[in-house]
C-alpha positions as CSV (number, residue, x, y, z in Angstrom):
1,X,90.5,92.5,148.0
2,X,88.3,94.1,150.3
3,X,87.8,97.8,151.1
4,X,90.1,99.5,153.1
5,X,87.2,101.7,154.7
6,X,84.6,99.9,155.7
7,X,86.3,96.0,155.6
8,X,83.1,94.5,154.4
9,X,82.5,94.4,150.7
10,X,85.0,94.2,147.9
11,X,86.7,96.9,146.6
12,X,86.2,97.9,143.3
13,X,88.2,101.8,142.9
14,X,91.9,101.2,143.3
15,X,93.8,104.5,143.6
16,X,97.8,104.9,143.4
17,X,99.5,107.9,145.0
18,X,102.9,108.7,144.3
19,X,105.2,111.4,146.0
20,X,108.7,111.7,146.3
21,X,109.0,108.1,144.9
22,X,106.7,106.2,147.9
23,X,104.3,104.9,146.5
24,X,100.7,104.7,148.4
25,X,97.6,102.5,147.4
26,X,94.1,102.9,148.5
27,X,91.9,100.5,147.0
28,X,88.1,101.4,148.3
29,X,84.0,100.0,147.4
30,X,82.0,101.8,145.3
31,X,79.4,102.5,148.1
32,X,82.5,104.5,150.7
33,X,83.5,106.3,147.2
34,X,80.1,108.0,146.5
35,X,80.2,108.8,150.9
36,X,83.4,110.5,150.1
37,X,81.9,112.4,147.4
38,X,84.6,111.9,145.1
39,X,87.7,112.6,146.6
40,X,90.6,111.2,146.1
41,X,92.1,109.4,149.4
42,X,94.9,110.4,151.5
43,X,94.9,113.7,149.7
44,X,93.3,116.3,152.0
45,X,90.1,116.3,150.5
46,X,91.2,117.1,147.2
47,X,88.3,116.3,144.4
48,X,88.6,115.0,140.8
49,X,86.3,118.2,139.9
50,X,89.2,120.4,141.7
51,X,91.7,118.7,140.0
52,X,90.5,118.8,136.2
53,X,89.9,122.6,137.4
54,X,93.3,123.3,137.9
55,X,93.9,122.2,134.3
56,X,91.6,124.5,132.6
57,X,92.1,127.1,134.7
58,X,94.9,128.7,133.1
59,X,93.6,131.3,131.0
60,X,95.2,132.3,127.6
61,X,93.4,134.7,125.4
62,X,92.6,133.0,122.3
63,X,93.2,134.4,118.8
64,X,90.4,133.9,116.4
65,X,90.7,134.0,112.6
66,X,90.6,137.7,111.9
67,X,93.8,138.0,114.3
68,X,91.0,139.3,116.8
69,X,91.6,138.2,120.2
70,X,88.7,136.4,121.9
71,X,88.3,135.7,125.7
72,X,87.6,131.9,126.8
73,X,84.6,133.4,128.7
74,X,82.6,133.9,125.8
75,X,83.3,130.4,124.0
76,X,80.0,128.7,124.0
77,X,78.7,125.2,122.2
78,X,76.6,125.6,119.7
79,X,74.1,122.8,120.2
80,X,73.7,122.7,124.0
81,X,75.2,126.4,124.5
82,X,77.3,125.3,127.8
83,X,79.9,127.9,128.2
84,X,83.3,126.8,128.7
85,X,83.1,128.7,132.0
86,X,80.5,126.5,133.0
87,X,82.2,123.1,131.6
88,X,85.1,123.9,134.1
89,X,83.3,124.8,137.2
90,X,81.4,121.3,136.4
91,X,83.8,119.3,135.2
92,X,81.7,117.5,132.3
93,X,80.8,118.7,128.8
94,X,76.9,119.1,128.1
95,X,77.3,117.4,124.8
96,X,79.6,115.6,122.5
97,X,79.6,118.7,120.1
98,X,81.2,120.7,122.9
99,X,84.7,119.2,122.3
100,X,85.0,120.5,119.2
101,X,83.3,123.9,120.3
102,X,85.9,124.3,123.3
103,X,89.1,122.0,120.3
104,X,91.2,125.4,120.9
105,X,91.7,125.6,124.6
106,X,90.8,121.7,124.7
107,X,94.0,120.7,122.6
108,X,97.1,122.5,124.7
109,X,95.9,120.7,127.5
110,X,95.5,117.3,125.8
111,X,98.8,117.7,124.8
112,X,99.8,118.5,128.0
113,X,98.1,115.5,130.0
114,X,98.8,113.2,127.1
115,X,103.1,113.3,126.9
116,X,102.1,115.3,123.6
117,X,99.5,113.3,122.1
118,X,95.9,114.7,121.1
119,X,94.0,112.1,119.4
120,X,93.0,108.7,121.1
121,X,94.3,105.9,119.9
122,X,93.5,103.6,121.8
123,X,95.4,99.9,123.3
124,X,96.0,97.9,120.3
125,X,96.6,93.8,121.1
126,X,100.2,92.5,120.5
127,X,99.0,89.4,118.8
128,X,96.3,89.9,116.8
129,X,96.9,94.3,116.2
130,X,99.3,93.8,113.6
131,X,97.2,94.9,111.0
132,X,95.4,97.5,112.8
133,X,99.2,98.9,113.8
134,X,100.1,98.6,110.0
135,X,96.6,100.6,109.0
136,X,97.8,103.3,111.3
137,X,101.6,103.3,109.7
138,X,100.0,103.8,106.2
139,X,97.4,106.5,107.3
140,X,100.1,108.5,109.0
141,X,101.9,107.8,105.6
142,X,99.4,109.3,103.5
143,X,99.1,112.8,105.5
144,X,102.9,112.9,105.3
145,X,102.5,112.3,101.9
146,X,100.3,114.9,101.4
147,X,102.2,117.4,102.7
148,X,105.0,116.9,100.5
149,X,102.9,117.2,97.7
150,X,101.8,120.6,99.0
151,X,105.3,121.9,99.6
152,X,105.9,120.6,96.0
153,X,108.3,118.2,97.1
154,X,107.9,115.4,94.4
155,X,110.8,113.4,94.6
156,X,110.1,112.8,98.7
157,X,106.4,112.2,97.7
158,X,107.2,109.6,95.2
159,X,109.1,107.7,98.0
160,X,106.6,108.1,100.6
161,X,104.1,106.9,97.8
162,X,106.1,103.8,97.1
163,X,106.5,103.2,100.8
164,X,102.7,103.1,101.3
165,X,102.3,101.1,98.3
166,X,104.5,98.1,100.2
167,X,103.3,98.7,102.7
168,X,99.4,98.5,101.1
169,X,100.5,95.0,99.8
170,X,102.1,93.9,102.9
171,X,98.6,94.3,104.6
172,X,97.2,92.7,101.8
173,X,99.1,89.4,101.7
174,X,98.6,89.6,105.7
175,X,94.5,89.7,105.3
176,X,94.3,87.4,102.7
């Protein structure tokens, strides 16, 4: 498919726009995407930077340990000491340690963009992720499982704990 900008080489960014149900796609080269400096097409020159800045945007005071109320302004990583007001005027996080340093106003926004979801689990293969699909079944198990036996709830935890333990074997018979 060629670029629908300059015709000539083959596109490589495909972009899907949907409003009021019509659906629009621009499919563009790499080379016409860094000219347009990152914008999006057929949006008024709106920028991925502008976008993801709209997310973070919406400021909530955050309560810190001590019931003490701390401004987002002042969050700051540790190791490469970006603020977060700098991580949202740039877009991009100076380190990896700055996602857990900005976690607290990272994960409402996660669970926003993410139908809920804050961890990344990844795509797992129908054919061959059985296994991996069952790992994940028996983890999620076990945390449930240790919140029963928190909450003192033995009977429920001795279920759960016979559960995993099929479960355990299943995965074993499959692997072996």
């Amino acid at each position: 498919m060629l670029c629908q900008e300059c015709n000539q080489r083959k596109a490589s960014l495909h972009f899907t726009k949907i409003i009021n149900g019509e659906k629009t796609e621009f499919h563009i080269c790499e080379q016409c995407a860094k000219e347009k400096g990152e914008q999006f097409p057929g949006t008024n020159s709106f920028s991925i930077h502008q976008l993801l800045s709209g997310l973070l945007h919406f400021e909530q005071p955050l309560q810190t340990g001590q019931g003490q109320v701390q401004s987002v302004r002042e969050l700051v990583c540790d190791k490469c000491e970006m603020t977060y007001e700098q991580f949202t005027r740039v877009g991009r996080f100076g380190c990896a340690h700055c996602y857990k340093s900005f976690e607290t106003k990272l994960d409402p926004i996660l669970k926003r963009v993410h139908s809920g979801n804050q961890a990344h689990a990844g795509k797992i293969p129908q054919r061959i992720g059985g296994g991996i699909q069952l790992q994940r079944k028996i983890d999620a198990l076990k945390q449930e499982l240790k919140q029963y036996i928190e909450k003192e709830e033995f009977e429920k935890a001795a279920e759960l704990r016979d559960e995993i333990r099929a479960l355990e074997q299943r995965n074993e018979k499959r692997e072996g």
